[in-house]
N, C-alpha and C positions, 0 to 999 in steps of 0.2 A: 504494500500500500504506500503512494507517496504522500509527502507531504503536502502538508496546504499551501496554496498558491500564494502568492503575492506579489504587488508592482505592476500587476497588468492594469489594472483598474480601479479609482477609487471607490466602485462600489466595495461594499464592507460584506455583501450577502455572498458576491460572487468572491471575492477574498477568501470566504469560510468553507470554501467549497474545495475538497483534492482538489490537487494537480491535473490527475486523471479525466474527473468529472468537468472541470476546466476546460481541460484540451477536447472533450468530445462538443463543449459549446463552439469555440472558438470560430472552427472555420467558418460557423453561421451568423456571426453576429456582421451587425453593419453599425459601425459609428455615427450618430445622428446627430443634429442639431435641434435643441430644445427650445420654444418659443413660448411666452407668456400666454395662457387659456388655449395650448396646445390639447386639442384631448387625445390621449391615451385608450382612455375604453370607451365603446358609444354606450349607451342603453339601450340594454336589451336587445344588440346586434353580434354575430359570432367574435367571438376576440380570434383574430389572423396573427396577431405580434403579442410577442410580452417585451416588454423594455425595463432594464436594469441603469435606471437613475445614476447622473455622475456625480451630482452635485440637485441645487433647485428645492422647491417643493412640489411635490404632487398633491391633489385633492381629490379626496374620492368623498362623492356626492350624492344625495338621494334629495330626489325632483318632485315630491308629491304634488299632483296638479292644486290642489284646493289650500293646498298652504307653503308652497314653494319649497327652495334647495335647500336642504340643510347638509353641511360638513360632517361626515360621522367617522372620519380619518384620514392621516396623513403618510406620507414619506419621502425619501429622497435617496441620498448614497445608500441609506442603509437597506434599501429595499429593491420592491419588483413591481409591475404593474398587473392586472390580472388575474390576482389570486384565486377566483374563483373555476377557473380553466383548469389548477393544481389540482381541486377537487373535485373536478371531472365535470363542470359545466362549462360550454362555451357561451356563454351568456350570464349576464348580470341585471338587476333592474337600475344598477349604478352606476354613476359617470367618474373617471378619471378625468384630469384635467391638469394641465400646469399651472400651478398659482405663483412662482416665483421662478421665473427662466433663468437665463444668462449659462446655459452649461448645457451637457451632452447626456447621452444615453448611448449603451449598447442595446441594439433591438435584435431580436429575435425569432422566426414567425414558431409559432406554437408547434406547427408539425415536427418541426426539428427539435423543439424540444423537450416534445414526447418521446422520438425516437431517439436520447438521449439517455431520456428516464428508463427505456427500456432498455437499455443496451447495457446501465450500470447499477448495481444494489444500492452503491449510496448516495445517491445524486436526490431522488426524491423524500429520504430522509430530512434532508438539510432545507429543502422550500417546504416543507410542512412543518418544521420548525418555526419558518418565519411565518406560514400563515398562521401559525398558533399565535404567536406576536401582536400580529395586527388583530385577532379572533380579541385577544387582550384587550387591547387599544380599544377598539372599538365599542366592547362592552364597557370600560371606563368613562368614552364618550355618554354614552349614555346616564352611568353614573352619575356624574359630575356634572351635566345639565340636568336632574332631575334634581342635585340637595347640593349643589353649591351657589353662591350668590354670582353674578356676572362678573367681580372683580376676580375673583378665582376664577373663574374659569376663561376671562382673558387672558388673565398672567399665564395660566396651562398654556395658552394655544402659542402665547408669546414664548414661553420656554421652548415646548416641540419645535417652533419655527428655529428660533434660534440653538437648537440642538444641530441639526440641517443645513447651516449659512455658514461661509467664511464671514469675519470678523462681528460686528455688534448689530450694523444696519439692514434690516428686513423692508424689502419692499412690500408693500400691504397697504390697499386700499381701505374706506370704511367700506366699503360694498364686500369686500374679502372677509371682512373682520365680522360685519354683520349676520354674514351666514355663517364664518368659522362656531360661532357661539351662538347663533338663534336665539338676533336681537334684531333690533329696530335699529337704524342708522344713529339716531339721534341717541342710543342708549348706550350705543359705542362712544360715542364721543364723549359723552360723559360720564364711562368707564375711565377712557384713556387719559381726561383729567387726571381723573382720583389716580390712578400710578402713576403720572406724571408729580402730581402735589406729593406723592407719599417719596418722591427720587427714584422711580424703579426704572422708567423707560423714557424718551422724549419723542414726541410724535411732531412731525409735519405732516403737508401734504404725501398723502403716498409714501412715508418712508416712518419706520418707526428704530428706536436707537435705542438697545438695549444700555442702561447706565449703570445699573447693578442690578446683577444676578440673584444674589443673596435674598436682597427684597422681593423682588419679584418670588421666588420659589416659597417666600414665607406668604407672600399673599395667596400665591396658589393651595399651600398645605398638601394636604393628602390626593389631590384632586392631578397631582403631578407627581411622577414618580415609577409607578409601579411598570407600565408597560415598557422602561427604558430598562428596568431594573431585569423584566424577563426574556428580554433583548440581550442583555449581557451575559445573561447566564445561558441563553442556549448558546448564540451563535458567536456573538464579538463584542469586544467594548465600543461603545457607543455613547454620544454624548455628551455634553460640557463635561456633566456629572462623573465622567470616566474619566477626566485629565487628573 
Protein backbone atom coordinates (compact mmCIF):
# COMPACT_ATOMS: atom_id res chain seq x y z
CA UNK A 1 0.00 0.00 0.00
CA UNK A 2 1.54 3.42 -0.79
CA UNK A 3 1.55 6.37 0.91
CA UNK A 4 -0.70 9.39 0.95
CA UNK A 5 -0.24 11.78 -1.76
CA UNK A 6 0.70 15.00 -1.47
CA UNK A 7 1.67 18.58 -3.51
CA UNK A 8 -0.50 17.73 -6.39
CA UNK A 9 -3.37 19.77 -5.17
CA UNK A 10 -4.50 21.98 -2.42
CA UNK A 11 -7.45 20.05 -2.12
CA UNK A 12 -7.06 18.56 1.51
CA UNK A 13 -9.92 15.56 0.40
CA UNK A 14 -7.82 14.51 -2.54
CA UNK A 15 -4.54 14.98 -0.21
CA UNK A 16 -6.02 12.17 2.20
CA UNK A 17 -6.46 9.85 -0.41
CA UNK A 18 -3.21 6.88 -1.48
CA UNK A 19 -1.18 7.59 -3.95
CA UNK A 20 -2.65 4.76 -5.75
CA UNK A 21 -6.21 5.91 -5.56
CA UNK A 22 -4.78 9.23 -6.68
CA UNK A 23 -3.10 8.10 -9.80
CA UNK A 24 -6.38 6.12 -10.94
CA UNK A 25 -8.03 9.94 -10.67
CA UNK A 26 -5.48 11.69 -12.24
CA UNK A 27 -5.53 11.12 -15.87
CA UNK A 28 -9.21 12.27 -15.63
CA UNK A 29 -9.36 15.36 -14.19
CA UNK A 30 -9.36 18.70 -16.09
CA UNK A 31 -8.18 21.96 -14.22
CA UNK A 32 -10.91 24.43 -14.30
CA UNK A 33 -11.46 27.87 -13.61
CA UNK A 34 -13.91 28.88 -10.84
CA UNK A 35 -16.24 31.80 -11.28
CA UNK A 36 -18.54 33.66 -8.76
CA UNK A 37 -22.42 31.99 -8.67
CA UNK A 38 -20.71 29.25 -10.98
CA UNK A 39 -23.06 26.33 -10.40
CA UNK A 40 -21.63 23.11 -9.77
CA UNK A 41 -24.82 20.83 -9.28
CA UNK A 42 -28.39 21.92 -11.01
CA UNK A 43 -31.47 20.63 -9.22
CA UNK A 44 -32.77 17.88 -9.65
CA UNK A 45 -30.73 17.33 -13.09
CA UNK A 46 -28.13 14.07 -13.50
CA UNK A 47 -24.68 15.33 -11.89
CA UNK A 48 -22.04 14.55 -15.31
CA UNK A 49 -18.96 16.04 -13.18
CA UNK A 50 -17.81 16.04 -9.45
CA UNK A 51 -15.23 18.93 -8.88
CA UNK A 52 -12.73 18.86 -6.09
CA UNK A 53 -12.40 22.66 -4.95
CA UNK A 54 -8.88 24.46 -4.94
CA UNK A 55 -9.60 27.16 -2.99
CA UNK A 56 -13.21 29.49 -2.91
CA UNK A 57 -16.44 28.70 -1.34
CA UNK A 58 -19.13 26.47 -2.57
CA UNK A 59 -22.90 26.62 -1.44
CA UNK A 60 -25.10 24.14 -1.47
CA UNK A 61 -28.76 25.26 -1.44
CA UNK A 62 -32.22 24.36 -1.12
CA UNK A 63 -34.89 26.47 -3.22
CA UNK A 64 -38.32 26.00 -1.73
CA UNK A 65 -40.80 27.67 -4.14
CA UNK A 66 -43.15 29.36 -1.29
CA UNK A 67 -40.22 30.54 0.95
CA UNK A 68 -37.02 30.72 -1.12
CA UNK A 69 -33.06 29.57 -0.96
CA UNK A 70 -31.86 28.71 2.09
CA UNK A 71 -27.85 27.62 2.62
CA UNK A 72 -27.85 24.33 4.46
CA UNK A 73 -23.81 23.82 3.78
CA UNK A 74 -20.66 24.72 2.71
CA UNK A 75 -17.18 23.89 1.29
CA UNK A 76 -14.13 24.50 -0.52
CA UNK A 77 -10.29 22.82 -0.50
CA UNK A 78 -11.53 20.64 1.86
CA UNK A 79 -14.10 19.00 -0.01
CA UNK A 80 -16.05 17.65 -3.27
CA UNK A 81 -19.11 18.70 -5.10
CA UNK A 82 -21.87 16.11 -5.58
CA UNK A 83 -22.03 14.08 -2.75
CA UNK A 84 -25.16 12.61 -3.32
CA UNK A 85 -23.89 10.62 -6.62
CA UNK A 86 -21.38 8.99 -3.79
CA UNK A 87 -24.50 7.45 -2.50
CA UNK A 88 -25.73 6.21 -5.58
CA UNK A 89 -28.17 9.06 -6.71
CA UNK A 90 -27.52 11.01 -9.75
CA UNK A 91 -29.66 13.71 -8.68
CA UNK A 92 -30.25 16.15 -5.92
CA UNK A 93 -33.32 18.44 -5.07
CA UNK A 94 -30.06 20.99 -4.34
CA UNK A 95 -28.07 23.52 -5.90
CA UNK A 96 -24.34 23.92 -5.79
CA UNK A 97 -23.17 27.15 -6.50
CA UNK A 98 -19.93 29.38 -6.06
CA UNK A 99 -20.36 31.81 -3.55
CA UNK A 100 -16.72 33.08 -3.27
CA UNK A 101 -14.57 32.58 -6.63
CA UNK A 102 -11.03 33.63 -7.52
CA UNK A 103 -9.53 29.87 -7.74
CA UNK A 104 -9.69 26.48 -9.58
CA UNK A 105 -11.17 23.15 -9.39
CA UNK A 106 -10.07 19.78 -10.47
CA UNK A 107 -13.37 18.26 -12.25
CA UNK A 108 -14.15 15.00 -13.00
CA UNK A 109 -17.02 13.47 -14.92
CA UNK A 110 -18.76 11.00 -12.58
CA UNK A 111 -18.30 7.97 -14.83
CA UNK A 112 -14.75 7.93 -14.32
CA UNK A 113 -15.10 8.19 -11.13
CA UNK A 114 -17.06 5.26 -10.58
CA UNK A 115 -14.84 3.28 -12.55
CA UNK A 116 -12.34 4.30 -10.11
CA UNK A 117 -14.24 3.24 -7.14
CA UNK A 118 -14.56 0.03 -8.62
CA UNK A 119 -11.37 -0.74 -9.62
CA UNK A 120 -9.86 0.17 -5.87
CA UNK A 121 -11.08 -1.16 -2.02
CA UNK A 122 -10.16 2.19 -0.66
CA UNK A 123 -10.97 4.86 -2.66
CA UNK A 124 -14.79 4.85 -1.73
CA UNK A 125 -13.91 4.48 1.85
CA UNK A 126 -12.36 7.88 2.01
CA UNK A 127 -15.55 10.06 0.08
CA UNK A 128 -17.81 8.47 2.41
CA UNK A 129 -15.95 9.72 5.08
CA UNK A 130 -16.22 13.08 3.84
CA UNK A 131 -19.88 12.66 3.11
CA UNK A 132 -20.26 11.79 6.76
CA UNK A 133 -18.70 15.30 7.30
CA UNK A 134 -20.93 17.24 5.40
CA UNK A 135 -24.07 14.58 6.68
CA UNK A 136 -22.58 16.53 10.03
CA UNK A 137 -22.45 19.88 8.85
CA UNK A 138 -25.60 19.94 7.74
CA UNK A 139 -27.43 18.59 10.46
CA UNK A 140 -25.66 21.34 12.65
CA UNK A 141 -27.02 23.71 10.02
CA UNK A 142 -30.10 22.82 11.12
CA UNK A 143 -29.26 22.95 14.79
CA UNK A 144 -28.12 26.20 15.08
CA UNK A 145 -30.94 27.84 13.13
CA UNK A 146 -33.42 26.38 15.02
CA UNK A 147 -31.91 27.59 19.06
CA UNK A 148 -29.40 29.94 18.34
CA UNK A 149 -29.97 33.78 18.18
CA UNK A 150 -28.69 35.35 14.59
CA UNK A 151 -25.58 36.63 16.01
CA UNK A 152 -24.23 33.13 16.57
CA UNK A 153 -25.11 31.98 13.88
CA UNK A 154 -23.42 34.69 11.75
CA UNK A 155 -20.25 34.47 13.48
CA UNK A 156 -20.76 30.35 12.47
CA UNK A 157 -21.04 31.00 8.93
CA UNK A 158 -18.36 33.88 9.30
CA UNK A 159 -15.90 31.29 10.88
CA UNK A 160 -16.79 28.34 8.09
CA UNK A 161 -16.03 31.18 5.40
CA UNK A 162 -13.14 32.10 6.93
CA UNK A 163 -11.99 28.48 7.66
CA UNK A 164 -11.89 28.30 3.50
CA UNK A 165 -10.09 31.86 2.47
CA UNK A 166 -6.47 32.84 2.38
CA UNK A 167 -5.83 35.74 4.77
CA UNK A 168 -8.93 37.72 6.94
CA UNK A 169 -11.10 39.32 3.96
CA UNK A 170 -14.32 37.39 2.72
CA UNK A 171 -16.12 38.54 -0.18
CA UNK A 172 -19.95 38.31 0.98
CA UNK A 173 -22.71 40.19 -0.10
CA UNK A 174 -25.89 40.90 2.23
CA UNK A 175 -27.83 38.93 -0.33
CA UNK A 176 -25.12 35.93 0.59
CA UNK A 177 -25.31 36.52 4.04
CA UNK A 178 -29.04 36.79 4.08
CA UNK A 179 -29.77 33.22 2.89
CA UNK A 180 -26.29 31.81 4.50
CA UNK A 181 -28.45 32.24 7.91
CA UNK A 182 -32.32 32.70 6.90
CA UNK A 183 -32.62 36.35 7.49
CA UNK A 184 -34.02 39.34 6.07
CA UNK A 185 -31.42 41.67 4.42
CA UNK A 186 -32.06 44.38 6.94
CA UNK A 187 -31.56 41.71 9.99
CA UNK A 188 -28.07 41.06 8.45
CA UNK A 189 -27.19 44.31 8.65
CA UNK A 190 -27.95 44.78 11.99
CA UNK A 191 -26.26 41.53 12.97
CA UNK A 192 -23.07 42.64 11.27
CA UNK A 193 -23.27 45.96 13.50
CA UNK A 194 -23.41 44.07 16.68
CA UNK A 195 -19.97 42.12 15.72
CA UNK A 196 -18.71 44.99 14.29
CA UNK A 197 -19.41 47.16 17.98
CA UNK A 198 -18.41 43.88 19.90
CA UNK A 199 -14.48 44.12 17.53
CA UNK A 200 -15.03 40.68 15.84
CA UNK A 201 -15.37 41.46 12.16
CA UNK A 202 -15.59 44.83 9.89
CA UNK A 203 -17.96 44.97 7.16
CA UNK A 204 -18.12 47.04 3.82
CA UNK A 205 -19.79 46.87 0.87
CA UNK A 206 -19.38 43.32 -0.22
CA UNK A 207 -16.23 42.41 1.64
CA UNK A 208 -16.23 41.43 5.38
CA UNK A 209 -12.76 41.54 7.48
CA UNK A 210 -12.32 39.19 9.97
CA UNK A 211 -10.53 41.32 13.03
CA UNK A 212 -10.54 38.70 15.66
CA UNK A 213 -11.09 35.24 15.67
CA UNK A 214 -11.24 34.72 19.26
CA UNK A 215 -14.52 36.97 19.55
CA UNK A 216 -16.10 35.98 16.96
CA UNK A 217 -15.87 31.93 17.98
CA UNK A 218 -17.20 33.16 21.40
CA UNK A 219 -20.02 34.61 19.84
CA UNK A 220 -20.70 31.69 17.97
CA UNK A 221 -20.28 29.12 21.11
CA UNK A 222 -21.35 25.73 20.47
CA UNK A 223 -23.07 26.52 17.33
CA UNK A 224 -19.21 26.33 15.67
CA UNK A 225 -17.09 23.65 16.03
CA UNK A 226 -18.15 20.33 15.90
CA UNK A 227 -18.38 19.47 12.05
CA UNK A 228 -14.49 20.95 11.74
CA UNK A 229 -13.77 18.85 14.67
CA UNK A 230 -15.17 15.52 12.76
CA UNK A 231 -13.30 16.61 9.60
CA UNK A 232 -10.10 16.31 11.42
CA UNK A 233 -10.52 13.34 12.82
CA UNK A 234 -11.59 11.36 10.00
CA UNK A 235 -9.60 12.64 7.11
CA UNK A 236 -7.19 15.87 7.68
CA UNK A 237 -6.52 18.84 9.60
CA UNK A 238 -8.43 21.48 8.74
CA UNK A 239 -9.14 24.86 9.74
CA UNK A 240 -7.83 28.03 11.54
CA UNK A 241 -8.75 25.97 14.59
CA UNK A 242 -5.91 23.23 13.39
CA UNK A 243 -2.99 25.99 13.08
Amino acid sequence: MTSHSTSYTPNLLLNAMLGDDLALLKPHFARIELEREQTLVIADEPIKHIYFPEGGIASVVSDMPDTGPCEIGIFGCEGMSGISAILGSETTPNKTFMQVDGTTALRIKLVHLREAIGQSPTLLPVLLKYVHTMMVQLAHTAVTNAHHRMEARLARWLLMCHDRVQGNEIELTHRFMSTMITAQRSGVTVTLHILEGGGAIRSTRGLVTILNRDRLEEIAGDAYGSPEAEYRRLIAPFGRSAD
